[in-house]
C-alpha positions in Angstrom: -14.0 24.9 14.2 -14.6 21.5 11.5 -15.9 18.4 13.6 -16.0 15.5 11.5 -17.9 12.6 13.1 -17.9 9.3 12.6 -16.2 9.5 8.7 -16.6 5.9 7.3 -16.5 5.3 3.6 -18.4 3.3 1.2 -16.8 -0.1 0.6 -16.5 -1.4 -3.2 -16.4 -4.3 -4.5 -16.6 -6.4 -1.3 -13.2 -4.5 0.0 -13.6 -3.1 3.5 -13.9 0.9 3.7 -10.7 2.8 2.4 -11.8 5.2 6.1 -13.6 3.8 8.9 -15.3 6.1 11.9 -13.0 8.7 11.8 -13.8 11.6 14.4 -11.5 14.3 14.7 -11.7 18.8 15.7 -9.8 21.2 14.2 -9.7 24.1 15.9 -9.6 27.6 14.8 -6.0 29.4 15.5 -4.4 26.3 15.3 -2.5 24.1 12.1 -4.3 20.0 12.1 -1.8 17.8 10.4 -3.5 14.6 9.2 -0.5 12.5 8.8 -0.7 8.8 7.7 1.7 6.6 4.5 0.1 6.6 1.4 -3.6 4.4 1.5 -4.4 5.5 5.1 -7.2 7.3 3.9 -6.3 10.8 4.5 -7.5 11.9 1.0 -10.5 10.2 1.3 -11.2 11.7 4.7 -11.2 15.0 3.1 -13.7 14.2 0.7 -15.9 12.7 2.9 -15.6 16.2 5.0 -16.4 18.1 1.5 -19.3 15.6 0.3 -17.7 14.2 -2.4 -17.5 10.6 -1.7 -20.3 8.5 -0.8 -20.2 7.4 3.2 -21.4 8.2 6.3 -20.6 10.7 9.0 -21.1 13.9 8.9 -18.7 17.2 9.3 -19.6 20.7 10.8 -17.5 23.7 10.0 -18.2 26.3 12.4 -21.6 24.1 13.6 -23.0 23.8 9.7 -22.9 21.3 7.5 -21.0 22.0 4.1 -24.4 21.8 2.1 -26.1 24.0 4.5 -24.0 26.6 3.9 -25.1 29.1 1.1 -21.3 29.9 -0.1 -19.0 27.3 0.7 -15.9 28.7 -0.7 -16.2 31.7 2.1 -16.5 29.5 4.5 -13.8 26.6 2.9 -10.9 26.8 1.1 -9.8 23.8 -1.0 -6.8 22.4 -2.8 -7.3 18.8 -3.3 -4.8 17.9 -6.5 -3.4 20.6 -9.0 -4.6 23.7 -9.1 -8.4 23.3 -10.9 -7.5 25.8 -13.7 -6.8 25.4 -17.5 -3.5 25.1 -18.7 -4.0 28.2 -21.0 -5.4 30.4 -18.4 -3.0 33.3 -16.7 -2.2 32.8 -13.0 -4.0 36.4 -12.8 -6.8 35.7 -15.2 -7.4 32.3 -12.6 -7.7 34.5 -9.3 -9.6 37.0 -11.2 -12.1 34.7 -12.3 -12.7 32.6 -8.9 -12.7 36.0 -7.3 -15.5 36.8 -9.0 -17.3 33.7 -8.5 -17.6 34.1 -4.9 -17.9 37.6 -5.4 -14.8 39.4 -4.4 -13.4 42.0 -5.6 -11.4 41.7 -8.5 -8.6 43.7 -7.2 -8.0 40.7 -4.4 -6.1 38.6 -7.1 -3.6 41.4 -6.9 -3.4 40.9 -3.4 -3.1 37.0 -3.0 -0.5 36.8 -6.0 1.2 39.3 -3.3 1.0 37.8 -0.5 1.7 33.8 -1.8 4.6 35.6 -3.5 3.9 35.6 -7.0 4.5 39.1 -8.1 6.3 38.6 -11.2 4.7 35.6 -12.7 1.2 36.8 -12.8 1.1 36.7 -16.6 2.8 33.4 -16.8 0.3 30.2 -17.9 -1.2 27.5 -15.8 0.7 25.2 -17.8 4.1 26.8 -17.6 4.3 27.3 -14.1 7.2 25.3 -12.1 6.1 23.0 -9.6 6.3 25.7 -6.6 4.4 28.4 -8.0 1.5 26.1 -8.8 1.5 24.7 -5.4 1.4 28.5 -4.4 -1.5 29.1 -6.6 -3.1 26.3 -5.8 -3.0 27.9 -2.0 -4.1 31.3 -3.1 -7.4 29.8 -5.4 -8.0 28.0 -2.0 -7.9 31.5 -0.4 -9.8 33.8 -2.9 -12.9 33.7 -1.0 -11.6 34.6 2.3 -12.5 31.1 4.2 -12.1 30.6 7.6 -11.3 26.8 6.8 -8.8 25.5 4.7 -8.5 21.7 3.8 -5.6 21.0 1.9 -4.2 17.9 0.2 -0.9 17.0 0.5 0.2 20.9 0.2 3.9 20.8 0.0 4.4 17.8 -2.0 7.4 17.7 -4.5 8.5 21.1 -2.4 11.7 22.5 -1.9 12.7 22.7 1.9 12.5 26.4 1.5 9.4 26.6 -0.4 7.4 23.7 1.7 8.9 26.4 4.8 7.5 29.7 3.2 4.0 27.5 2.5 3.7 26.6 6.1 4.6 30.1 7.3 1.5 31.3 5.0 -0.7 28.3 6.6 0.4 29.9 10.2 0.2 32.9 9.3 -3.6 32.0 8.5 -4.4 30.2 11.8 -3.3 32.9 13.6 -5.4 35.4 12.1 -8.2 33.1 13.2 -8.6 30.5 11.0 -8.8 26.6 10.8 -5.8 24.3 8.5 -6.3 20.8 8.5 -3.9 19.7 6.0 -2.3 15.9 4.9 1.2 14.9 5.0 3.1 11.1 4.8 6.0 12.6 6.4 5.9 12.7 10.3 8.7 15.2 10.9 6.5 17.7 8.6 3.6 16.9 11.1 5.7 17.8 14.3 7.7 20.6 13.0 4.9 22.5 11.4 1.8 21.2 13.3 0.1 22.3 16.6 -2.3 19.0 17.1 -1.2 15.8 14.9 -4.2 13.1 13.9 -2.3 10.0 12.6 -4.0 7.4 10.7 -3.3 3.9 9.8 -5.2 1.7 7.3 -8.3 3.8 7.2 -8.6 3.6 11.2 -7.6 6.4 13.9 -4.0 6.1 15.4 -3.7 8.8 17.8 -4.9 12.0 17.7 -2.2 14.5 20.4 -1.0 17.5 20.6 2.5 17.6 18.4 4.4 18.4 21.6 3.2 14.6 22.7 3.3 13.2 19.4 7.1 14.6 18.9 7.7 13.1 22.6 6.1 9.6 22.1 5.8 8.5 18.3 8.0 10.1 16.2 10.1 8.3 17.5 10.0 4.1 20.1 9.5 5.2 23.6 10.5 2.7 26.2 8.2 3.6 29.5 10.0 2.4 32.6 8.6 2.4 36.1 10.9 1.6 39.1 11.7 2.4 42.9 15.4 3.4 41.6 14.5 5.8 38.5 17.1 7.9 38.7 20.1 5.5 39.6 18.7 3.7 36.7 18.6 6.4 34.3 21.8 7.2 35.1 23.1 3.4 34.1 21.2 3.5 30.7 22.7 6.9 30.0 26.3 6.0 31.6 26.4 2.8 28.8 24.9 4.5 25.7 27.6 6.6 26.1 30.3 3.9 26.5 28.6 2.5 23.4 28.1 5.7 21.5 24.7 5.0 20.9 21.9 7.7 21.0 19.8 7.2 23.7 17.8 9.8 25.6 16.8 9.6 28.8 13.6 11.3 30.7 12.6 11.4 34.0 9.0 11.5 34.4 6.8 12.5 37.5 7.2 9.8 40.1 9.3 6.9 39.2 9.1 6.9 35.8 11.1 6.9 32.7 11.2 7.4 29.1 14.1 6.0 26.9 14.1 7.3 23.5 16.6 4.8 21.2 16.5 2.1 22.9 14.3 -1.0 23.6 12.6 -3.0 26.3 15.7 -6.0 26.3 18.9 -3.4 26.3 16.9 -1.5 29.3 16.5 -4.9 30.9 19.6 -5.9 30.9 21.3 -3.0 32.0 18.4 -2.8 35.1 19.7 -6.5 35.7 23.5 -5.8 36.0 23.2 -2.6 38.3 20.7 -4.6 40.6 17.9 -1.9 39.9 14.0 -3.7 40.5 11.6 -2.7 37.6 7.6 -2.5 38.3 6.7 -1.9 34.8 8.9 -2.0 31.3 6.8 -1.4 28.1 7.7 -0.7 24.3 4.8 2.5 23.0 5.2 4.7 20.5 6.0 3.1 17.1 2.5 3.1 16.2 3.5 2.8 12.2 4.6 6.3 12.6 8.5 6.2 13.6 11.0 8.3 12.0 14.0 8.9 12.8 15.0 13.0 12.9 14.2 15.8 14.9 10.7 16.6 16.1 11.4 20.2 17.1 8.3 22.6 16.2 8.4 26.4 15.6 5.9 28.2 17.3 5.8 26.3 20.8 8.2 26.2 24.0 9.4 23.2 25.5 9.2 20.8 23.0 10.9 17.6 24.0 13.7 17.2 21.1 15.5 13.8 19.5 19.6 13.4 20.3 20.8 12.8 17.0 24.2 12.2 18.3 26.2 11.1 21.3 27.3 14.8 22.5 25.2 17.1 21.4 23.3 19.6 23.2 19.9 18.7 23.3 17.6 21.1 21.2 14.6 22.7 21.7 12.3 24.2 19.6 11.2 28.2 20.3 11.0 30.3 17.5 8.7 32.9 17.8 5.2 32.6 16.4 5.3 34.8 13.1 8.2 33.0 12.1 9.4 36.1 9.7 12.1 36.0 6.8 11.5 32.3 5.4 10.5 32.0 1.7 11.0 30.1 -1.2 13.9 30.4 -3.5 14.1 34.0 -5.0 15.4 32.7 -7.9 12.3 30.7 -9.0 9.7 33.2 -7.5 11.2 36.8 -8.5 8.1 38.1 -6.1 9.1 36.5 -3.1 11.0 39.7 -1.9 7.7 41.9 -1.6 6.2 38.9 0.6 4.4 40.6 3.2 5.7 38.4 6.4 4.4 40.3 9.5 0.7 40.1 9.8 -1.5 37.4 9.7 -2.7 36.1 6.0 -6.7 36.8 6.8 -5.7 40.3 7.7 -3.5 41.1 5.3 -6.2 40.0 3.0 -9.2 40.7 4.3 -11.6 43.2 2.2 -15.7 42.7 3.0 -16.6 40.4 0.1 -19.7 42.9 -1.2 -21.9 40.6 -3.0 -22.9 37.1 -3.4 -21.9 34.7 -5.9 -21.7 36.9 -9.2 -21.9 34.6 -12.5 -22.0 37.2 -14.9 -18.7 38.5 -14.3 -17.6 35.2 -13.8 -18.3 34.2 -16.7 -17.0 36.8 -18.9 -13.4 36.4 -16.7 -13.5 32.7 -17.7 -14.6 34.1 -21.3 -11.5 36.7 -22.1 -9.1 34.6 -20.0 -8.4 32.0 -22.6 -6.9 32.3 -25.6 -8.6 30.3 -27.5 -11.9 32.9 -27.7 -9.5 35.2 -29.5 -8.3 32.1 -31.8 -11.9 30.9 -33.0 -13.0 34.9 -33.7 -9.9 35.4 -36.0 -10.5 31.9 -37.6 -14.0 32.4 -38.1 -13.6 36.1 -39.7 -10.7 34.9 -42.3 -13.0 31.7 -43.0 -16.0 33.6 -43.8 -13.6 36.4 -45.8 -12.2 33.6 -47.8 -15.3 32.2 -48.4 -17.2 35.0 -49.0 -14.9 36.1 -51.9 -14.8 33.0 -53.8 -18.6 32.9 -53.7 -19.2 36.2 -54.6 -16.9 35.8 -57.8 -18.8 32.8 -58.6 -21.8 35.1 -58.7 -24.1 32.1 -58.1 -24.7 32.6 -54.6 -27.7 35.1 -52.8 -25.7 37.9 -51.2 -27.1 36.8 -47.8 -25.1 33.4 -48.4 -22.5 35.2 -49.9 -22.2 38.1 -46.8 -22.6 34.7 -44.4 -20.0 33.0 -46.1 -21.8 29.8 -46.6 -21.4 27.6 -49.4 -24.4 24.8 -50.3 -22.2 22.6 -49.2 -21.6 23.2 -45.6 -24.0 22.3 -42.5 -23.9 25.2 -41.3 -21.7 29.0 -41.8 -18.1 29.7 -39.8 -19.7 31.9 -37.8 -22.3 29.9 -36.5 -20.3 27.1 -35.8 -17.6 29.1 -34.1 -20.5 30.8 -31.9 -21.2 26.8 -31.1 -18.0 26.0 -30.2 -17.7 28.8 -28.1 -20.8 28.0 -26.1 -19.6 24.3 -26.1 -16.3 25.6 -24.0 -18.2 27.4 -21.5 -19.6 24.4 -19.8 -17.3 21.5 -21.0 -14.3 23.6 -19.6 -16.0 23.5 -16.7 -15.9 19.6 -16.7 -13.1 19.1 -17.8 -11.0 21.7 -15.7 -13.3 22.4 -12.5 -12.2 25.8 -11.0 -15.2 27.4 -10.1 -15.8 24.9 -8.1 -12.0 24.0 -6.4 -12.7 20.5 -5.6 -16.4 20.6 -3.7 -18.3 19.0 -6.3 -19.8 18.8 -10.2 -20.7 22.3 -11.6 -23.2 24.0 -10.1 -26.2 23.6 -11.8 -27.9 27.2 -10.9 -30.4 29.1 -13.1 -28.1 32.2 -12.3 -24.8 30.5 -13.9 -27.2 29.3 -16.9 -28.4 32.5 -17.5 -25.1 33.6 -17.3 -23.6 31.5 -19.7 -26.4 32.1 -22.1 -26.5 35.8 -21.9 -22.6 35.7 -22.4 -22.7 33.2 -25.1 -25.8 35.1 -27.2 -23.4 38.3 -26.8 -20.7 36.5 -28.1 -22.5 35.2 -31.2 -23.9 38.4 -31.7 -20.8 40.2 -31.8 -19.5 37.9 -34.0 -21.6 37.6 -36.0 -21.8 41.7 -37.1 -18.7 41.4 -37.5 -18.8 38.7 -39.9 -21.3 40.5 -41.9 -19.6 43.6 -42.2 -16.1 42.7 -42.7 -17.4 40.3 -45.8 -19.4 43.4 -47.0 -16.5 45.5 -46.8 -13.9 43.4 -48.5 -16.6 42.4 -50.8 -17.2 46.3 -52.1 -12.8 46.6 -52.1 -12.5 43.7 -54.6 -15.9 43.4 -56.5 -17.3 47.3 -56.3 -20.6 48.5 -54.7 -22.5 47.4 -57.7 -22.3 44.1 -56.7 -24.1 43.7 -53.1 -27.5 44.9 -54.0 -29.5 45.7 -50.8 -32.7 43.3 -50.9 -35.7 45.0 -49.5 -36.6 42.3 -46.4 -32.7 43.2 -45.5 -34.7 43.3 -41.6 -35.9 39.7 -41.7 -32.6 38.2 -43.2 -30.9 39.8 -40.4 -33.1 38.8 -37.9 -32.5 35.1 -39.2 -29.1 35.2 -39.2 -28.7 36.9 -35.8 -31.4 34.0 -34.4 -29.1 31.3 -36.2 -25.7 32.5 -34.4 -27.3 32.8 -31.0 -29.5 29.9 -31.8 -25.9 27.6 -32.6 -24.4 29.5 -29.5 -27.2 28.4 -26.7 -27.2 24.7 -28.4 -23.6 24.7 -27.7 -23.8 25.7 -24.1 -27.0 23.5 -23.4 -25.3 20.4 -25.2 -22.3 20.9 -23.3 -24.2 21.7 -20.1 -26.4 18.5 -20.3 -24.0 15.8 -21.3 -20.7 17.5 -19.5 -18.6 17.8 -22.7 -17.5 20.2 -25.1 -17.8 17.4 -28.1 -21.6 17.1 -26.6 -22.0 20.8 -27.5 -20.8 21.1 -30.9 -22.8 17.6 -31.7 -26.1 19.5 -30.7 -24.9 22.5 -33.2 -24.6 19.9 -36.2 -27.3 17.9 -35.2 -29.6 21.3 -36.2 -28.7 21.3 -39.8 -27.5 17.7 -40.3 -30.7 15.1 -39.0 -33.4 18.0 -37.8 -34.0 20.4 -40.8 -33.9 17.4 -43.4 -36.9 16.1 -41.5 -38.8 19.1 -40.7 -38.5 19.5 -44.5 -39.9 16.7 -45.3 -42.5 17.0 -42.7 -43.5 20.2 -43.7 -44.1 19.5 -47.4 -47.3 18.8 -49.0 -50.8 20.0 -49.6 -52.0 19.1 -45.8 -49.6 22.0 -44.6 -51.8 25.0 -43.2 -50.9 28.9 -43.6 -49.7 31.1 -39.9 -49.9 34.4 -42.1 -53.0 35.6 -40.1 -51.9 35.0 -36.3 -50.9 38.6 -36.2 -54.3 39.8 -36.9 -56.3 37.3 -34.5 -53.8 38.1 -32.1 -54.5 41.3 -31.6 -57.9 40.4 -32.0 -57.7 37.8 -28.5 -55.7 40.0 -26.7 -58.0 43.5 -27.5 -55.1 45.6 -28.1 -54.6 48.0 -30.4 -51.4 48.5 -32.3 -50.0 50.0 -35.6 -49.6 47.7 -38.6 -45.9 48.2 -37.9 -46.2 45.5 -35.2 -47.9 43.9 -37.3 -45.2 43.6 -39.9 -42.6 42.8 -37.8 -44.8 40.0 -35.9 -45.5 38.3 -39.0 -41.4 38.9 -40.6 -40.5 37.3 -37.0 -42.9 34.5 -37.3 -41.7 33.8 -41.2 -38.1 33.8 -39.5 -39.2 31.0 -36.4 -41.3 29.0 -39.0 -38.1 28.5 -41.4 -37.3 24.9 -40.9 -34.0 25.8 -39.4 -35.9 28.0 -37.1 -38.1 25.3 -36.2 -35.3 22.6 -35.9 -33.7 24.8 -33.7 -36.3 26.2 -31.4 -37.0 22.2 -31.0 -33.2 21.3 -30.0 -32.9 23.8 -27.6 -36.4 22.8 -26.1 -35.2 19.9 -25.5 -31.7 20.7 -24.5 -33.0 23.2 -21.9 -35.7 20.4 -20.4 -32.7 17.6 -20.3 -30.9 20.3 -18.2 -33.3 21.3 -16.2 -34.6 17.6 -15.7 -30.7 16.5 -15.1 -29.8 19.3 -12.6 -33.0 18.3 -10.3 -32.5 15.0 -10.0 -28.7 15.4 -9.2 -28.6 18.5 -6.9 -25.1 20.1 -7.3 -23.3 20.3 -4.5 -20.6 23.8 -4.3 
């Protein structure tokens, strides 16, 4: 069950709240329509329920509040907006990777694409989708962690009648397999065809809150409530000239003496109470409410709904399909899946598989790696870069093979391949910004020590990978256009590899911490130049002169403090690491990322991240 109590939002600018002391239930097994025009504050409602506005109130799904609870997207499924992918990414790749975030299975993105009816356009882009299909992805991201909640934003917006149909029949279909929907609409016939209970809202303040029987019976359309001795000679007048007139009025006798007129107002009813001689005790206008619409307010799923004549003559309609509602979807011609739609059981248990494992970041973060194309792009960019590069230095014959095999001319900051292993590590957090799917709409990017590590250990792979294959391709088209005589293998062949492995991963982890700190991709591949451009021109000039001391015995003393024993081996490779760290880009480095990591650190506990 969500409870929210008391939602009021924060006023700005001396403007009164946007929501004021909302309190509404949604109950499990049933569909919550929160229907209002556009400024009511139904959006913001929702984001006061997810914590993402500043207010007051408080909301409980299932007795917890959404920051109590250790993995919201199990618990709450969100589409607030477009679905919070990349353009670039696959509709596959996107349920892939948010299955893995809250630690699914990856072989559930099979199954929602399935079941929402996208079989067929799995491999098609973000981007590229027609407005439908998004809406339908945007539905099955919400459901990729198996919540018993959904909160959805304006779902079926810009829908087809037979897509915003199949939509709801997946949003029933999820209530009755147990679950909450509380879901906004501007459109009141929406509300009371699709609905069970109907909470309308009118400049920021509670309306009504019924069941959508009562709402379809009172506000969606004027309701004239009559009261008198003579109810039923009366209703028959009212009825006996609307028909005379060929006006569409409906007349219901209540318990007692009462009526209710549907089309008609308090003076018409008056008058005609006046020529027959009938007495009235009580004649009152309710129901418009700001919520009036003209239409049918019939509802699937529920017997006995009172219906709207739309016209003199006709039969008056009641709503009584049966609850699974089976055979509506969207157009088969836009969704070439729909066919395979499974319509009979309930979405949570057509879905359902026991989610196995917390929150996994690694294998997030290697689905949000590999599902964008642009990883591939910078790789091949970087390797005919450094080829290109690497040949015209190497016929120059001026270069050091290690600058040569690096492909890095005097003249650039910094080689392709670290700057690509930068830009890299600059995408995995400022795509996160910038297009927020891992966390659906609850909040900034989780600041956890599991997704940094992630992101590091990912990015440092990356940079590694890249960064062999840099080398060797170079020395291979090298020896095929210039002959093995030329690439002379240097004896400290160890410690130049060591540097330029802890320069790739070095520019990589900048990247990622840049991006991480200051919520931008730009940010990150700043921090990469910022190494080579301001830091190792100082620390040059810092470390010059006749005041500098010598680190060439610290292997010896160490061994000497700690009272181990070891083989000079260790101490050769202590002392070719130590000449690697005390290079000035080594330094400059080790400094940025020092920093980078304590801004992060420093930035993610003041602000706690909220997912």
């Amino acid at each position: 069950m969500l409870q929210a109590i008391g939602l009021t939002s924060a006023p700005r600018r001396d403007r009164p709240p946007v929501l004021h002391d909302l309190t509404l239930e949604a109950r499990p097994g049933a569909v919550t329509a929160l229907l209002g025009p556009r400024g009511s504050g139904k959006s913001t409602a929702l984001r006061l329920m997810l914590e993402l506005e500043p207010g007051r109130g408080i909301t409980y799904f299932r007795g917890r509040p959404l920051h109590r609870i250790a993995h919201p997207a199990r618990e709450v499924g969100v589409l607030l907006g477009d679905v919070p992918g990349h353009p670039s990414r696959t509709a596959r790749g996107q349920l892939r990777m948010l299955c893995a975030a809250t630690g699914a299975p990856a072989s559930r993105a099979e199954g929602l694409l399935r079941a929402v009816g996208l079989t067929g356009l799995e491999h098609c882009r973000i981007g590229t989708l027609p407005l439908g299909a998004d809406r339908f992805l945007g539905l099955a991201s919400a459901l990729s962690g198996d919540p018993h909640t959904l909160l959805l934003d304006e779902p079926g917006a810009g829908l087809s009648a037979s897509e915003g149909a199949a939509l709801h029949e997946l949003l029933r279909r999820h209530a009755v397999g147990g679950g909450t929907v509380l879901y906004t609409t501007q459109d009141p016939k929406d509300a009371a065809r699709n609905a069970d209970r109907i909470v309308a809202l009118e400049g920021g303040r509670l309306l009504a809150d019924q069941d959508a029987e009562e709402f379809a019976r009172t506000r969606l359309r004027p309701r004239v409530i009559v009261t008198s001795p003579h109810a039923a000679r009366l209703a028959s007048a009212v009825a006996q000239e609307a028909r005379a007139a060929r006006r569409a009025v409906e007349v219901v006798v209540e318990a007692g003496n009462g009526l209710s007129v549907y089309g008609s107002d308090c003076a018409a009813i008056g008058d005609t109470a006046f020529r027959h001689g009938v007495p009235i005790h009580r004649l009152a206008d309710e129901g418009s409410g700001g919520v009036v619409a003209a239409g049918r307010g019939g509802g699937k799923g529920r017997q006995g709904r009172v219906s709207v004549v739309e016209e003199p003559g006709k039969a008056k309609e009641r709503a009584g399909a049966s609850p699974d509602r089976a055979g509506i979807s969207p157009d088969a011609d836009r969704f070439p899946g729909n066919a395979g739609r499974e319509a009979v059981l309930p979405l949570r248990r057509t879905l359902h598989k026991p989610l196995r494992s917390p929150l996994r970041p690694l294998r997030y973060e290697v689905h949000r790696l590999l599902s964008l194309p642009s990883t591939a792009l910078v790789a091949a960019v970087v390797l005919l870069v450094s080829v290109m590069l690497a040949l015209l230095l190497g016929r120059a014959g001026r270069a050091g093979l290690p600058a040569v095999l690096a492909g890095w001319p005097a003249i650039s900051p910094l080689p392709p391949a670290a700057l690509g292993a930068g830009l890299l590590g600059a995408f995995s957090f400022g795509e996160e910004y910038r297009y927020p799917a891992l966390t659906a709409g609850r909040g900034t990017v989780p600041r956890r020590l599991g997704l940094l590590f992630a992101k590091l250990v990912v990015a440092a792979t990356v940079a590694l990978v890249l960064g062999v294959l840099v080398v060797g391709v170079d020395l291979q088209v090298l020896w095929l256009f210039y002959g093995a005589d030329s690439i002379p293998v240097p004896d400290n062949w160890p410690v130049l590899f060591a540097s330029w492995m802890g320069l790739v991963i070095g520019c990589a982890w900048a990247g990622v911490l840049g991006a991480g700190v200051f919520r931008a991709a730009a940010a990150g591949v700043a921090a990469v130049l910022a190494v080579p451009i301001a830091f190792v021109p100082l620390l040059q000039l810092l470390l010059t002169g006749p005041s500098v001391r010598s680190a060439a015995g610290i292997p010896a003393r160490l061994r000497g403090f700690a009272g181990l024993q070891w083989s000079p081996a260790v101490d050769r490779w202590l002392a070719g690491a130590l000449r690697v760290v005390g290079q000035p880009a080594g330094v400059a480095l080790s400094l940025v990322l020092t920093g980078l990591l304590c801004a992060y650190a420093f930035t993610g506990l003041r602000r706690r991240a909220r997912w």
